[in-house]
C-alpha positions in Angstrom: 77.1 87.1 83.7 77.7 90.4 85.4 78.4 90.6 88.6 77.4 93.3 91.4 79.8 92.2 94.2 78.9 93.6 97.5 75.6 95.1 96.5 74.0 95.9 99.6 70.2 96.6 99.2 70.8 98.7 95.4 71.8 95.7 93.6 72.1 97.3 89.8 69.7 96.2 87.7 70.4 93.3 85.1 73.2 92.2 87.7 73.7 89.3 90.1 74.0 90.1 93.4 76.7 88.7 96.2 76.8 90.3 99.6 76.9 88.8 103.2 73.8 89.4 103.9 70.3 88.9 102.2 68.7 92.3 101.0 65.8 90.1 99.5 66.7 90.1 96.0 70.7 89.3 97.1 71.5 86.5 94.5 74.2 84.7 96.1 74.7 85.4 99.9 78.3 84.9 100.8 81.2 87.0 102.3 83.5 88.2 99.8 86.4 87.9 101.4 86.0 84.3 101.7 88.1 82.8 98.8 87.2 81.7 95.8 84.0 82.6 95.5 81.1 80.3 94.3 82.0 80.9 90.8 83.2 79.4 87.9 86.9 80.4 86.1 85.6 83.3 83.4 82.2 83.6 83.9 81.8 87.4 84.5 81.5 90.1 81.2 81.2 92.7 83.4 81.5 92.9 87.0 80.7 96.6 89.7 81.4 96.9 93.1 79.9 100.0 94.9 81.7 101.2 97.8 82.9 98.2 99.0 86.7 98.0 98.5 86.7 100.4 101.6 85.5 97.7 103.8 88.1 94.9 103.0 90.7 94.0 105.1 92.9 93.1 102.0 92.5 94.2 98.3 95.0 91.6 96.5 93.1 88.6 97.2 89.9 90.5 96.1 91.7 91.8 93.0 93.1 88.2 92.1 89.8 86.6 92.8 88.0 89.4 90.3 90.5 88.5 88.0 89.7 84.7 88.2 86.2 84.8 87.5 86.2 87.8 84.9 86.4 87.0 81.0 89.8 88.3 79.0 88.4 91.7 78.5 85.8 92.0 81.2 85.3 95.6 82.7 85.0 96.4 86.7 84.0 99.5 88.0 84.4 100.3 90.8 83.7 103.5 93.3 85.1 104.1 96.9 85.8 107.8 99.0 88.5 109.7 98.5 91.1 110.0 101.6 89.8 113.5 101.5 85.9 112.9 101.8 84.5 112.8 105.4 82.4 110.1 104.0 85.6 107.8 104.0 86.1 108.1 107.6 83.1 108.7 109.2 82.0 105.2 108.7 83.8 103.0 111.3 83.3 99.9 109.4 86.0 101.8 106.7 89.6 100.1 106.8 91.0 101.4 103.6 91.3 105.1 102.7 92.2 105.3 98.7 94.0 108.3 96.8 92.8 108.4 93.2 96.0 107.0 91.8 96.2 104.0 94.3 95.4 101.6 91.3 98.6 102.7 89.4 101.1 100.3 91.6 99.2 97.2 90.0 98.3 98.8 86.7 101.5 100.0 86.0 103.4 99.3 89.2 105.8 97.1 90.7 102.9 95.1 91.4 101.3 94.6 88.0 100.2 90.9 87.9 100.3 90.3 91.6 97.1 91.4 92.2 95.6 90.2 88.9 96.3 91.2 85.9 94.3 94.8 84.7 94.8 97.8 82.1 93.1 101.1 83.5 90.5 101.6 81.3 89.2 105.3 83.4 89.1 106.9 87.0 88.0 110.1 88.0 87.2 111.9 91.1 83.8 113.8 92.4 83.6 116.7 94.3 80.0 116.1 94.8 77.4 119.1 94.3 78.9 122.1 91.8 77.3 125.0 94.1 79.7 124.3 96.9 82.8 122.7 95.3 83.5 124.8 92.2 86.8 125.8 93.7 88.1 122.4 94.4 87.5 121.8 90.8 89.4 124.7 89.7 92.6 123.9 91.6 92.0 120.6 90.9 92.0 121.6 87.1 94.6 124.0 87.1 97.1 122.2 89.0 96.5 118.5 88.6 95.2 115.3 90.6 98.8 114.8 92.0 99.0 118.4 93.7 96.2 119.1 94.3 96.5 115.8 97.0 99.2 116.3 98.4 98.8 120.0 98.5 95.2 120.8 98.8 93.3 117.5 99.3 92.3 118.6 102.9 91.2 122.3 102.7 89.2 121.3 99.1 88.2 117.6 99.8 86.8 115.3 96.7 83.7 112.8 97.2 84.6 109.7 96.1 86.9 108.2 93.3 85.3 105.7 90.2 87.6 103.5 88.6 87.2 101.1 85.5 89.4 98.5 85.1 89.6 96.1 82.2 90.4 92.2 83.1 93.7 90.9 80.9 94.2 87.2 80.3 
């Protein structure tokens, strides 16, 4: 199965859908942060959540409970704002404000099987339209993701981060 957790009224085609509410062609209405879900131990190949992980009031139990019901192998992808993007806190239903590296302290971390177990498979960061960002992507380029955050993150703001993960058993 793969799952579209979250997915609003878009739900990506060839997915099953699970959000709280029912967009018409929802699949499975429940809250995701009610744990477990309404599915089985390994029944996900491939599993996307949308700008969702910005709305949770806790990502380990989400992590763990992605974990649960992917396969050994299973990809999620997964997008969210940057801190940096006034689309991460213009929204006031936003509790979480990710950097792009926040998945390192349970990839790699001193939480790494705590909150599932995952291997970073990709993550990058958009700046959103080239026209009006090609200097964000320049510093960006020239001095790298962890400067350019803690340096320049404000003045050149990013869009939003997308992160693939791959599910380890």
């Amino acid at each position: 199965m793969k799952l579209d957790i979250g997915c609003g009224p878009k739900k990506a085609p060839g997915f099953v859908g699970m959000d709280r509410h029912d967009y018409g062609d929802t699949d499975i209405i429940w809250n995701v942060e009610q744990y477990p879900w309404p599915l089985d131990d390994n029944s996900c190949d491939e599993l996307r959540s949308w700008h969702l992980v910005e709305h949770l009031k806790d990502l380990k139990p989400f992590l763990n409970e992605v974990h649960r019901v992917g396969k050994n192998g299973a990809l999620f992808q997964f997008a969210t704002p940057h801190f940096s993007s006034r689309d991460s806190w213009n929204d006031p239903t936003h509790i979480q404000h990710y950097s792009l590296h926040f998945t390192d302290i349970f990839t790699d971390g001193y939480l790494k099987g705590q909150w599932g177990n995952f291997e970073l498979v990709d993550r990058r960061l958009s700046f959103g339209s080239f026209l009006y960002t090609w200097r964000s992507r320049l510093i960006f380029k020239v001095i790298g993701a962890k400067h350019w955050e803690k340096f320049f993150a404000w003045r050149h703001p990013a869009s939003a981060i997308y992160v693939t993960l791959k599910v380890v058993k």
